[in-house]
C-alpha positions in Angstrom: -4.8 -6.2 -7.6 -7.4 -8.9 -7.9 -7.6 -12.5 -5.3 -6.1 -15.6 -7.0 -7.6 -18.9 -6.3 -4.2 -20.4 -7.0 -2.5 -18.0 -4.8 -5.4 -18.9 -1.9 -4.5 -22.7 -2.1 -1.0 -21.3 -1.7 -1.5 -20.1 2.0 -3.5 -22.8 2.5 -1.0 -25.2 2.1 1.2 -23.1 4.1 -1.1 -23.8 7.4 0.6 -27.1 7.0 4.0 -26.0 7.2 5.8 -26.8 10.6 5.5 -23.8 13.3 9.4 -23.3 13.1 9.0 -21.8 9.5 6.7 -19.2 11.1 5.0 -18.2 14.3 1.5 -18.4 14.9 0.6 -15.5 17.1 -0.2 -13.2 14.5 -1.4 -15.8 12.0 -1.9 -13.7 8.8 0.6 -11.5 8.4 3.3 -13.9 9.9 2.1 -16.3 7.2 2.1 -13.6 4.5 5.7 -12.7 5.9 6.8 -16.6 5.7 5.5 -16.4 2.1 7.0 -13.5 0.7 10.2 -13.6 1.9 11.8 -13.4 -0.9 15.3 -15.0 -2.8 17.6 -14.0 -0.7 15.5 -15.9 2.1 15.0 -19.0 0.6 11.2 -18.0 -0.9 10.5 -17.4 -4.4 7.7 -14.5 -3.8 9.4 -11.6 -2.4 6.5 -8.8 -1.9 6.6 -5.1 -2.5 5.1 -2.1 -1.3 1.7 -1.2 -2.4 1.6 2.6 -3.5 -0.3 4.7 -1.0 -3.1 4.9 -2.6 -4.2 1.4 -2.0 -2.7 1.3 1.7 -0.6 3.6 4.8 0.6 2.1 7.5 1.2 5.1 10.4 -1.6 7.7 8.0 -2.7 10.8 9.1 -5.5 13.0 8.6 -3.7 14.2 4.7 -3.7 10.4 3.8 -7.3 10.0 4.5 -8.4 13.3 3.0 -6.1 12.7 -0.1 -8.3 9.2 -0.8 -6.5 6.5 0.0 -8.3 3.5 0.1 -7.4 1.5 3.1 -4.9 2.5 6.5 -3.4 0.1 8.8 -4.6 2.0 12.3 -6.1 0.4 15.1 -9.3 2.3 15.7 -8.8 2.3 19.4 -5.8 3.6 19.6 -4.4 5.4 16.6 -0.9 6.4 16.2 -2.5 10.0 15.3 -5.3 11.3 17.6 -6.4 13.2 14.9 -7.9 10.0 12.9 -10.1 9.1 16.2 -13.1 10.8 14.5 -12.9 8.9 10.9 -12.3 5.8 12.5 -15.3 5.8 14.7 -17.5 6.5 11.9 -16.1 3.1 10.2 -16.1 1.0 13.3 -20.0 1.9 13.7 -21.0 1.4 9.9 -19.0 -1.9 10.6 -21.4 -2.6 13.7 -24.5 -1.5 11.8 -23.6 -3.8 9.3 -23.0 -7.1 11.0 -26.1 -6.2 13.8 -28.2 -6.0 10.3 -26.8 -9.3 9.2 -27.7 -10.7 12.5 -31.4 -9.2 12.1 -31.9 -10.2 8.9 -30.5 -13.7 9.9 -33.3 -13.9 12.8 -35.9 -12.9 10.3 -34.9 -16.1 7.5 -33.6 -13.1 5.0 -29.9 -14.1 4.5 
């Protein structure tokens, strides 16, 4: 996997695309969805899985522990109880980060 410019411009020009073709409430993935939908849908991108060790939708504790790279939880309420620890940890690094973005910004060091 590696971002495409071409494919970028792609979604952009989607935006422009009348609301019937897709709903806006959940912008990104309904736009992915709209432009992925394959043949048999009238698209000319249909999508596929990624294997799981890019991405797990509905992961447990095994998927983390077994390295995956990414999981599709919600860190306040995760489908598993058991992943409320791991997914703490990353929400604060993620608040670390952006508060020292924000200092550094204060300080003219961005």
């Amino acid at each position: 996997m590696k971002p495409c410019l071409e494919l970028l411009n792609y979604y952009i020009s989607l935006m422009q695309t009348p609301i019937k073709h897709f709903e806006p409430y959940l912008p990104e993935q309904n736009l992915w969805n709209y432009a992925h939908r394959g043949v048999f849908r009238g698209g000319n991108m249909p999508w596929a899985h990624l294997n799981l060790t890019w991405n797990v939708q509905a992961a447990n504790l095994g998927d983390v522990e077994g390295g995956t790279a990414s999981i599709h939880e919600k860190f306040w309420n995760p489908g598993k109880r058991e992943l409320l620890p791991y997914l703490a940890t990353w929400r604060w690094r993620m608040k670390g980060f952006w508060e020292g973005m924000e200092e550094r910004g204060r300080h003219g060091c961005v």
